[in-house]
C-alpha positions as CSV (number, residue, x, y, z in Angstrom):
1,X,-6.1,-13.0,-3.0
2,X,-5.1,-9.5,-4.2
3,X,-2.7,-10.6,-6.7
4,X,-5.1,-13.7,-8.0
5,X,-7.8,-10.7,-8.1
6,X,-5.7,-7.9,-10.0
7,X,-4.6,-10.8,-12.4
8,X,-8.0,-11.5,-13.5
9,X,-9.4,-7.9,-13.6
10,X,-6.6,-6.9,-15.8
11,X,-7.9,-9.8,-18.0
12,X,-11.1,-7.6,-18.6
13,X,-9.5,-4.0,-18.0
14,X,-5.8,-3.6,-18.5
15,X,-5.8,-0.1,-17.2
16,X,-7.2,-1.4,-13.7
17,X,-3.2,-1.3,-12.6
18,X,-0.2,0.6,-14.0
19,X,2.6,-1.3,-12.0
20,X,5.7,-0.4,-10.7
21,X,7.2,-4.1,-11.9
22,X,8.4,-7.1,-10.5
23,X,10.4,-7.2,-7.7
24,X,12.9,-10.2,-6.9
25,X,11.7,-12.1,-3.8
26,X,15.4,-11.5,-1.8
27,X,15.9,-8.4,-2.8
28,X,12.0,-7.3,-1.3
29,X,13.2,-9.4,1.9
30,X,16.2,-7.3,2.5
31,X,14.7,-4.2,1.9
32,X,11.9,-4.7,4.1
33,X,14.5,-5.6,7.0
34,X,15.1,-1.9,7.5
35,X,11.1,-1.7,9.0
36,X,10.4,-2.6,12.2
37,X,7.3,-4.4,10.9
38,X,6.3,-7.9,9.6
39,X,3.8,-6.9,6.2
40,X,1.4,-8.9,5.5
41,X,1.9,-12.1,3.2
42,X,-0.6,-11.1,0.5
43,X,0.6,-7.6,0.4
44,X,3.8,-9.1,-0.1
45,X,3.1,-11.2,-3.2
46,X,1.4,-7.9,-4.5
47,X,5.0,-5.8,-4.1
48,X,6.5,-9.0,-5.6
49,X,4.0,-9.5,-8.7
50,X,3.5,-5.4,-9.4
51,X,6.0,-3.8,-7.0
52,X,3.3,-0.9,-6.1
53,X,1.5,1.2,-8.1
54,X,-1.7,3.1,-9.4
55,X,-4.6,1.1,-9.5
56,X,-8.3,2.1,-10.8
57,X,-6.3,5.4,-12.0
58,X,-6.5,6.8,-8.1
59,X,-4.8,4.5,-5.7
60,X,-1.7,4.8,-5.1
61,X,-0.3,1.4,-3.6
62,X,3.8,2.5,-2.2
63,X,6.8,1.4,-4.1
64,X,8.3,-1.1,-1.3
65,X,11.9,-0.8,-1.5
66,X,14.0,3.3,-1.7
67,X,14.3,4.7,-5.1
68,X,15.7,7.6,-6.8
69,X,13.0,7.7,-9.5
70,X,10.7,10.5,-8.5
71,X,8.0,9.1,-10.5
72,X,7.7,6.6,-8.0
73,X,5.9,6.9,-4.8
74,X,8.0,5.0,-2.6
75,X,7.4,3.4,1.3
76,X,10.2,5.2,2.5
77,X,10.2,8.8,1.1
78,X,6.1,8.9,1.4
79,X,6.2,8.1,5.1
80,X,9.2,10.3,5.7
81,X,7.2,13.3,4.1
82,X,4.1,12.3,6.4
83,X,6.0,11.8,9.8
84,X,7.6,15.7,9.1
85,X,3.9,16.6,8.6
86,X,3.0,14.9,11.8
87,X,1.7,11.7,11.4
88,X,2.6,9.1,14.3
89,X,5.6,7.2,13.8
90,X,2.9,4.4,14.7
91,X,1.5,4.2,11.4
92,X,3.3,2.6,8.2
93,X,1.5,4.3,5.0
94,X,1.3,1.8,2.3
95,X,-1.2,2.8,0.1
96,X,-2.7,6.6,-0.5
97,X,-5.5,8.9,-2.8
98,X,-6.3,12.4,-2.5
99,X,-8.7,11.7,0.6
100,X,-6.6,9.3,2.5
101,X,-3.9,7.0,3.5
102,X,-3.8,3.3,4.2
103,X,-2.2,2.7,7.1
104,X,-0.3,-0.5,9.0
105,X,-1.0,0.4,13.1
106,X,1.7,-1.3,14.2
107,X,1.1,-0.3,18.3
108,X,-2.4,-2.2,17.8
109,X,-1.7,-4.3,14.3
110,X,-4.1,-3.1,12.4
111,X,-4.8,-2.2,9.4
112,X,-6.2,1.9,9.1
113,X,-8.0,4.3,6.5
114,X,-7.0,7.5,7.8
115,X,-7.6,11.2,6.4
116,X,-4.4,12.7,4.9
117,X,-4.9,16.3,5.9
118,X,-5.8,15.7,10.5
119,X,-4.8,12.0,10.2
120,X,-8.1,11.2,12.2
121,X,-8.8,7.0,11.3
122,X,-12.1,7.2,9.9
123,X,-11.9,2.9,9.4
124,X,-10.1,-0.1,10.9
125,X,-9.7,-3.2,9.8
126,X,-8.7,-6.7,11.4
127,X,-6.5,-8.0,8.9
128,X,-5.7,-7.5,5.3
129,X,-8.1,-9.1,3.3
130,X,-10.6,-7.7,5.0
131,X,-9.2,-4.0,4.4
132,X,-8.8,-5.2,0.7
133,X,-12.8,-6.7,0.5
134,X,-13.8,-3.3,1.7
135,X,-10.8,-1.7,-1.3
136,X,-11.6,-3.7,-4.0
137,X,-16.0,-3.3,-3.4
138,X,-16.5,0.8,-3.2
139,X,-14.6,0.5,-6.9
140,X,-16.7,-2.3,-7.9
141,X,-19.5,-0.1,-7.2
């Protein structure tokens, strides 16, 4: 859904994502080996079709695989910086803004909108696409 959806918008708005770039199915599967977490299929297709990136010009979806670029925000370094600034090694951030981080739970596999300054979850959501509904509609608006 979120890569069918993306697709289309950029039909009508080609600045709705600045991506990272494709990423090879194999080499996404071996570097998301070294997480302790199974990711969600569409998000998935989404790291394979865009590899990450800005999207409406303030989301920040995570690079999926380590990189040495430092314009790229990437899974590993970002949640590395947010565990040292006390965030619980429960939570997988995937995608971020100024106000708050998207968040895998992976103690009660959910999916989490969560404050980046106290880390307090503000929002859960059941799976995914639900958590991507709710994403894609407060930008519609």
């Amino acid at each position: 859904m979120i890569v069918q959806t993306l697709k289309k918008a950029l039909t009508e708005n080609p600045h709705v994502i600045f991506p990272y770039g494709k990423i090879e199915h194999k080499e996404l599967k071996n570097g998301l080996q070294k997480v302790d977490y199974k990711f969600p299929k569409e998000l998935v297709n989404f790291w394979e079709e865009f590899g990450g990136g800005e999207v409406f010009e303030v989301e920040t979806f995570l690079y999926p695989l380590e990189s040495d670029n430092e314009l790229i925000d990437n899974l590993w370094s970002s949640n590395d910086f947010y565990y040292q600034q006390g965030l619980d090694k429960r939570y997988i951030v995937f995608q971020k803004n100024a106000a708050q981080l998207t968040v895998f739970d992976k103690k009660n596999d959910e999916i989490v909108l969560i404050s980046n300054e106290d880390y307090i979850v503000r929002k859960k959501f059941d799976n995914f696409n639900q958590w991507f509904l709710y994403f894609w509609q407060i930008h519609q608006a």
